[in-house]
C-alpha positions as CSV (number, residue, x, y, z in Angstrom):
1,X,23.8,-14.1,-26.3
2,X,21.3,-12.2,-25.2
3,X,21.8,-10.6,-21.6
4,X,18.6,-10.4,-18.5
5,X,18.5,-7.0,-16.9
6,X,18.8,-6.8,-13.3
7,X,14.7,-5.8,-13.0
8,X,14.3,-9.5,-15.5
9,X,16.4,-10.9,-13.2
10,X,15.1,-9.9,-9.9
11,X,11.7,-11.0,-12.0
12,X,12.4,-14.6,-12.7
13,X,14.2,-15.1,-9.1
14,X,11.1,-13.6,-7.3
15,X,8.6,-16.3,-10.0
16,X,10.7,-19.0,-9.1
17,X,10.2,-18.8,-4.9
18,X,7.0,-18.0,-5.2
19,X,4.4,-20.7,-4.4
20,X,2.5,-23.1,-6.7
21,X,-0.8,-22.7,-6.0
22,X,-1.9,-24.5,-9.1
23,X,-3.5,-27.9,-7.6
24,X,-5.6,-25.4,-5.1
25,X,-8.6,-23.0,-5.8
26,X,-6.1,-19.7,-5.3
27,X,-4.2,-17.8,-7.4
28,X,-1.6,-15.6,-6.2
29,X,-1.7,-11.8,-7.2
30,X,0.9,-10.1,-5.2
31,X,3.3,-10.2,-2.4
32,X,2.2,-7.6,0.6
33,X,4.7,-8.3,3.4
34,X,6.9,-11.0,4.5
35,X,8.5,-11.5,7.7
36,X,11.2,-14.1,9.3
37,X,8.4,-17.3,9.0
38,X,6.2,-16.1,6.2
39,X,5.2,-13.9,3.2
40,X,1.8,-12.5,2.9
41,X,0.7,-12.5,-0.4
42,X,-3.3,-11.3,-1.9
43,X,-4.6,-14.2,-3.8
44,X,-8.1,-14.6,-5.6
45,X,-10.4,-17.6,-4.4
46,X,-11.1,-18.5,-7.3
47,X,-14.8,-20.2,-6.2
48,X,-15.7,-17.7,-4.4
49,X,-14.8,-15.0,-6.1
50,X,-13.4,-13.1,-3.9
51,X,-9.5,-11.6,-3.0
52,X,-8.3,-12.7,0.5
53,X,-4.9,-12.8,1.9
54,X,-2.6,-16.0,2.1
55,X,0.3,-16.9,4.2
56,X,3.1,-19.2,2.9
57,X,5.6,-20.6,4.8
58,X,9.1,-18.7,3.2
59,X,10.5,-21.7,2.3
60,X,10.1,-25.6,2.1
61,X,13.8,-26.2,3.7
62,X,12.7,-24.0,6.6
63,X,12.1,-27.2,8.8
64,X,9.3,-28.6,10.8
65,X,9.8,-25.9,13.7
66,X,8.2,-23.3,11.6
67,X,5.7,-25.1,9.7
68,X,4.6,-26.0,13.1
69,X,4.6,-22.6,14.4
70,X,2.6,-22.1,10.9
71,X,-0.3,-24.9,11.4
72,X,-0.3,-23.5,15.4
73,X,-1.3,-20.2,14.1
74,X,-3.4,-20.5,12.0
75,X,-5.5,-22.9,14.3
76,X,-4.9,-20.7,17.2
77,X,-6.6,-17.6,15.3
78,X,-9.3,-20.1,13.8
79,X,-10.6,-20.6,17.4
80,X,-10.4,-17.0,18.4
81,X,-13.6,-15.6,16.7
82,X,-13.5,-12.1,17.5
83,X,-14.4,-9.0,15.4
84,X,-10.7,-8.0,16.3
85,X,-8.8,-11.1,15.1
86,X,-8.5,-11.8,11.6
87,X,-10.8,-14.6,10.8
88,X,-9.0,-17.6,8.7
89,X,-10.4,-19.2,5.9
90,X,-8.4,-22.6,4.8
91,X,-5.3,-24.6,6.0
92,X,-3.0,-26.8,4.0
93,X,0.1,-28.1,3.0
94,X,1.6,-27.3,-0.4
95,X,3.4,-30.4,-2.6
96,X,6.5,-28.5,-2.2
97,X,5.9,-29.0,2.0
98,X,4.9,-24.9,2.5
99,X,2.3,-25.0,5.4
100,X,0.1,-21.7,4.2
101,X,-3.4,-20.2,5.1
102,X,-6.1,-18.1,3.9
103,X,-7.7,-15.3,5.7
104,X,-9.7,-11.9,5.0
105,X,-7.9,-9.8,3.4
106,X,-7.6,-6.2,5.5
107,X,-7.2,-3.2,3.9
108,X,-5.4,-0.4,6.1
109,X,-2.6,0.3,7.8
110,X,-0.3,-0.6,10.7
111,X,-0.9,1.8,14.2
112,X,2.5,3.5,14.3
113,X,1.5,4.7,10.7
114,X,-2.0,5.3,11.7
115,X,-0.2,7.6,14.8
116,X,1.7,9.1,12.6
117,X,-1.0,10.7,11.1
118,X,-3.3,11.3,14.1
119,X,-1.5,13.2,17.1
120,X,-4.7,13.2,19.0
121,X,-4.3,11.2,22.4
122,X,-8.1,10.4,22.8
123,X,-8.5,8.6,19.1
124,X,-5.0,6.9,19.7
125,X,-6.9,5.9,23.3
126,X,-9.7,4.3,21.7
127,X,-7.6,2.5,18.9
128,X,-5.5,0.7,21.9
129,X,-8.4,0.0,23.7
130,X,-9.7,-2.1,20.8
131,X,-6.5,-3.9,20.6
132,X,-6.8,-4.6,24.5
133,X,-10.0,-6.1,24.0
134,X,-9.3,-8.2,21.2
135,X,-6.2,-9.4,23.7
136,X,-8.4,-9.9,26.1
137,X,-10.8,-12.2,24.1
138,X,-7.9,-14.3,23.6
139,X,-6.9,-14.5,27.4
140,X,-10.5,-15.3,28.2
141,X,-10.0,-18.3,26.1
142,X,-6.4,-19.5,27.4
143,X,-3.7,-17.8,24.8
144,X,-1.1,-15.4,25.1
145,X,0.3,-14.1,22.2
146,X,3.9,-13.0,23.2
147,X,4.5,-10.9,20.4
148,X,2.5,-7.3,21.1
149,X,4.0,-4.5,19.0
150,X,2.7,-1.6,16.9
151,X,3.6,-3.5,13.9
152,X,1.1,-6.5,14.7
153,X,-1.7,-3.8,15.4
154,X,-3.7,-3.1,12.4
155,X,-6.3,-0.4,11.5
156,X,-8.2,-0.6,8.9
157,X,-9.6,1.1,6.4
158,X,-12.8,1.8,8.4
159,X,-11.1,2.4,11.7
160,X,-11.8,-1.6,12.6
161,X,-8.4,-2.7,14.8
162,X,-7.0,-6.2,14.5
163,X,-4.3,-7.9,16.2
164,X,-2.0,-9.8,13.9
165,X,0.7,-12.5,14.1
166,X,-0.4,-14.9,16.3
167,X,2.6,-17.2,15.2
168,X,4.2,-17.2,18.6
169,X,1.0,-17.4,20.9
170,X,1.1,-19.3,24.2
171,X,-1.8,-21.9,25.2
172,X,-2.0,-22.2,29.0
173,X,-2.0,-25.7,29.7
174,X,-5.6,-26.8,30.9
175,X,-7.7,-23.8,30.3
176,X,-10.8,-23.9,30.1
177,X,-12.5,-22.2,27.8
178,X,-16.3,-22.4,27.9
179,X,-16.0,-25.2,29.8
180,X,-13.7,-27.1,27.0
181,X,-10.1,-26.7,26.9
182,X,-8.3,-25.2,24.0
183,X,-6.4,-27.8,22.2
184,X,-4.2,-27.0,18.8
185,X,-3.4,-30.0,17.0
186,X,-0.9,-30.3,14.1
187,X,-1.6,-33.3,13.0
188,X,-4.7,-33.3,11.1
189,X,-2.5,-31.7,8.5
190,X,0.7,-33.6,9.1
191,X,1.2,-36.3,5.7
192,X,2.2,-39.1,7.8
193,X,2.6,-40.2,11.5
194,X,6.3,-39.2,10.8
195,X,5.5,-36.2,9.6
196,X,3.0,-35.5,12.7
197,X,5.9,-36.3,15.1
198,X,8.2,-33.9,13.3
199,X,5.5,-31.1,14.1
200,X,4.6,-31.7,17.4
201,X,8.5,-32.2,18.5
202,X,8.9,-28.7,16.8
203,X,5.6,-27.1,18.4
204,X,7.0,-28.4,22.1
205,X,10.6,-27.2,21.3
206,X,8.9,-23.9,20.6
207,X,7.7,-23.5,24.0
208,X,10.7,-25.0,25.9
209,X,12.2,-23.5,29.3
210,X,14.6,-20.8,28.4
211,X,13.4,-19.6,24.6
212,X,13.5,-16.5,24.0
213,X,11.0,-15.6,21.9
214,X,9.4,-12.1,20.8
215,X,10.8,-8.9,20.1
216,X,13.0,-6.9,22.3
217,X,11.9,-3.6,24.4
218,X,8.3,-5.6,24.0
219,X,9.1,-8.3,26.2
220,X,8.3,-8.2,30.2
221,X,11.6,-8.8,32.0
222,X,10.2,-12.6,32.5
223,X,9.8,-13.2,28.8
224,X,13.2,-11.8,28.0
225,X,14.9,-14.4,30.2
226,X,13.4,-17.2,28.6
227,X,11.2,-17.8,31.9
228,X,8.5,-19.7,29.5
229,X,6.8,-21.8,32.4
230,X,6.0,-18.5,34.5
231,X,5.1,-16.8,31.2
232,X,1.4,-15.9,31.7
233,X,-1.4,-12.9,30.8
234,X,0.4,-10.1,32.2
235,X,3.4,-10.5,29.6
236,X,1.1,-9.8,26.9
237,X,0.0,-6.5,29.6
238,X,4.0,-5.0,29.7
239,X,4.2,-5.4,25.8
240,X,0.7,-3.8,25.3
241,X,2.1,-1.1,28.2
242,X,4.9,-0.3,26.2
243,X,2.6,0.3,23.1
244,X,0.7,2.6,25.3
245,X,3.8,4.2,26.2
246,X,4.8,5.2,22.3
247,X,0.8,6.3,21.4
248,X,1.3,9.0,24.5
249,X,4.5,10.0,24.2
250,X,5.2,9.4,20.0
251,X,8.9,7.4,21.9
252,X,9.6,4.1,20.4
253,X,11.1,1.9,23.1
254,X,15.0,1.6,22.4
255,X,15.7,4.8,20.8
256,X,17.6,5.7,24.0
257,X,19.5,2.3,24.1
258,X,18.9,0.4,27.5
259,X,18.4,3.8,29.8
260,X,15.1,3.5,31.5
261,X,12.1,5.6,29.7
262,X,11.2,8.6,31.6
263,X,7.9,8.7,32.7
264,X,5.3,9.6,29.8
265,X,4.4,13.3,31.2
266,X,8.4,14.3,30.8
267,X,8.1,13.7,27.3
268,X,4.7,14.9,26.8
269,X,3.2,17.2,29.2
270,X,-0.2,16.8,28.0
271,X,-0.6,12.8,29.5
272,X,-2.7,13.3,32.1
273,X,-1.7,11.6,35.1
274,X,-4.1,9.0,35.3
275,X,-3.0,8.1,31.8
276,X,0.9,7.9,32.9
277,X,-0.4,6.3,35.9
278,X,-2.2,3.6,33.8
279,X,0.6,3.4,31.2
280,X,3.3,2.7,33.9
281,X,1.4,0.1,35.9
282,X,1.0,-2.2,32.8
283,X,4.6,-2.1,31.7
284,X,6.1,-2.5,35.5
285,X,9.1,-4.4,36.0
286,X,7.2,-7.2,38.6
287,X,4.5,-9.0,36.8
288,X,2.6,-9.0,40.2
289,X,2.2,-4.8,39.9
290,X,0.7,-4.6,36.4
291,X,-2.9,-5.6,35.7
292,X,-3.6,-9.2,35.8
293,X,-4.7,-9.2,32.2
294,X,-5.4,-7.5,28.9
295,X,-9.0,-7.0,30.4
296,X,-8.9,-5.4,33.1
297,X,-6.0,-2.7,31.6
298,X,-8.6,-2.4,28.9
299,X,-11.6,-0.8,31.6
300,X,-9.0,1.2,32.9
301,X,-8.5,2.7,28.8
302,X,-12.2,3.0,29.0
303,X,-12.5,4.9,32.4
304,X,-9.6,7.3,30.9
305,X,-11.7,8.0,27.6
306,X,-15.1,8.3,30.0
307,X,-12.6,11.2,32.3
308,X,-13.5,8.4,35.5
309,X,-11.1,8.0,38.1
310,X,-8.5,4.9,37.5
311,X,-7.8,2.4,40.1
312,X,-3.7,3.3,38.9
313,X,-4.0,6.7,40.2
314,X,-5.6,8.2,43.5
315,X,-7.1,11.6,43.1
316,X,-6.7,14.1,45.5
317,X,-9.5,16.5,46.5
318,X,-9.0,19.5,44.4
319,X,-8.2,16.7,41.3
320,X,-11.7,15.6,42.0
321,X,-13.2,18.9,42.4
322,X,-11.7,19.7,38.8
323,X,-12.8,16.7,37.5
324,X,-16.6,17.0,38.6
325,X,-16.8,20.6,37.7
326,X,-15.5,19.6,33.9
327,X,-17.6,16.9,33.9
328,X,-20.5,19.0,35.1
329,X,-20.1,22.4,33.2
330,X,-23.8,22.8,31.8
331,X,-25.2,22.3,35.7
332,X,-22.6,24.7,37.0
333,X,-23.1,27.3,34.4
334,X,-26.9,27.2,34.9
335,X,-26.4,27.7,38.6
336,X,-24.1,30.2,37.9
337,X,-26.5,32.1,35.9
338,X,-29.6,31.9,38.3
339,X,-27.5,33.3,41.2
340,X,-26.2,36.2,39.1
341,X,-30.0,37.1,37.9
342,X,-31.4,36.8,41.7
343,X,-28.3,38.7,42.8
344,X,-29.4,41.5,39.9
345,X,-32.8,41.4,41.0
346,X,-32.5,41.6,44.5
347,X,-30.3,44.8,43.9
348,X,-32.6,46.4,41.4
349,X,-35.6,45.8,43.7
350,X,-33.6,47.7,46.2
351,X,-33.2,50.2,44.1
């Protein structure tokens, strides 16, 4: 009898949960993440010519709750066309019951690596602004994605930012969006009325009062008590605060245990105040004192990167005496430089 290695073993176990792709135009090449609802794996479309990414429900005995939070995604993310979002490609349902879809492949990294390896606040300023705006695109058009973390932030490999996961993401009931509402539908892919009703019991079970769903230190205080009906744009605003919080001060959330954070300029003394003022607004405790919504915290990013006062922070005079004088160093400098010359003059003419 011939004995498997462990590696030939870990081998045939890994072949064996992996997907069969073979009725479909994709061929799987590797696994690149996986996560509680899904792996990521790069495939080749096999028309087209071209790699992309594919995400496959983990496994077929996973139940309808997740293969509807799968179908939900990848239709929410469909109808969110933004240079920010990762565009998806293809929806299905494998024979074995696996809800997957296909999207563009990114190449890059996640933004705690990417801070990791640039300390400078202004490019880590610009970075979350991006993210912010591709929130706020979603927002615009009714959905909240309840799930904001550095993790789900991507930037690739020519500095683009994407927001990622979207598996969790809120629809406001009755948005409108263009002047038509936002509707995601499972059951264009359901295999059966049965099967339908399966989904959309799962998808409505998903957003029930009292779930508790994203991921902890993330969540505003509503979200973390399962509040789901008052659940609106400004708990995507605390989680995207608390992400603003780590890029200032290099603090994960939770490394102290539950002890409040101190405020960003303790831990680094080179957060300007506006920027701490910002940072705390978005993550305060009542959802009525941060910014209404992704947007709006994203123009204040933008007045902080342009060295404009922020509506979080009120300047006194000598802060906006500094401010106009570094903003205006050439006109100073030249006015500096004609008095000193008329000054010489006048006392070399007197001499």
């Amino acid at each position: 009898m011939k004995w498997i290695s462990d590696k030939g073993l870990k081998h045939l176990l890994a072949v064996a949960n992996d997907p069969d792709f073979g009725a479909t135009k994709y061929r799987l090449l590797e696994e690149i993440s996986h996560g509680g609802m899904g792996t990521v794996y790069r495939a080749l479309d096999t028309e087209l010519n071209r790699e992309i990414a594919i995400k496959v429900m983990r496994q077929p005995e996973a139940g309808a709750s997740v293969a509807a939070r799968m179908v939900r995604e990848a239709q929410i993310i469909a109808r969110l066309e933004h240079p920010g979002i990762v565009p998806v490609h293809d929806v299905g349902i494998l024979a074995d019951g696996r809800v997957f879809y296909a999207m563009k492949l990114v190449r890059g990294g996640r933004l705690d690596d990417y801070a990791a390896r640039n300390p400078g606040i202004k490019d880590r300023l610009r970075k979350f602004q991006a993210a912010c705006e591709a929130v706020a695109f979603a927002h615009a058009h009714g959905v909240i994605h309840r799930d904001l973390k550095p993790q789900n932030i991507m930037i690739g490999s020519f500095g683009e930012v994407l927001v990622l996961d979207w598996g969790v993401a809120k629809i406001n009931a009755g948005h409108q969006a263009n002047g038509n509402p936002l509707e995601i539908d499972t059951l264009p892919l359901a295999k059966g009325k049965d099967q339908a009703a399966r989904f959309d019991r799962a998808a409505d079970h998903e957003t029930a009062q009292g779930t508790i769903i994203g991921t902890q230190h993330y969540m505003s205080p509503e979200q973390a008590s399962g509040e789901v009906a008052r659940l609106d744009e400004r708990a995507d605003v605390y989680a995207l605060g608390v992400i603003l919080y780590f890029l200032l001060t290099n603090r994960t959330p939770g490394t102290g245990g539950d002890e409040p954070l101190p405020g960003p300029r303790e831990v680094n003394p080179k957060v300007s105040k506006a920027a701490e003022a910002v940072c705390l607004k978005a993550k305060a405790t009542a959802a009525a004192s941060r910014y209404a919504n992704a947007r709006e915290l994203a123009q204040e990013v933008a007045r902080l990167l342009d060295e404009e006062p922020v509506s979080a922070y009120r300047e006194n005079a000598l802060e906006l005496a500094g401010r106009w004088l570094g903003r205006n160093r050439l006109l100073v400098l030249l006015v500096l430089a004609y008095l000193v010359m008329r000054i010489f003059f006048i006392l070399t003419a007197r001499g």
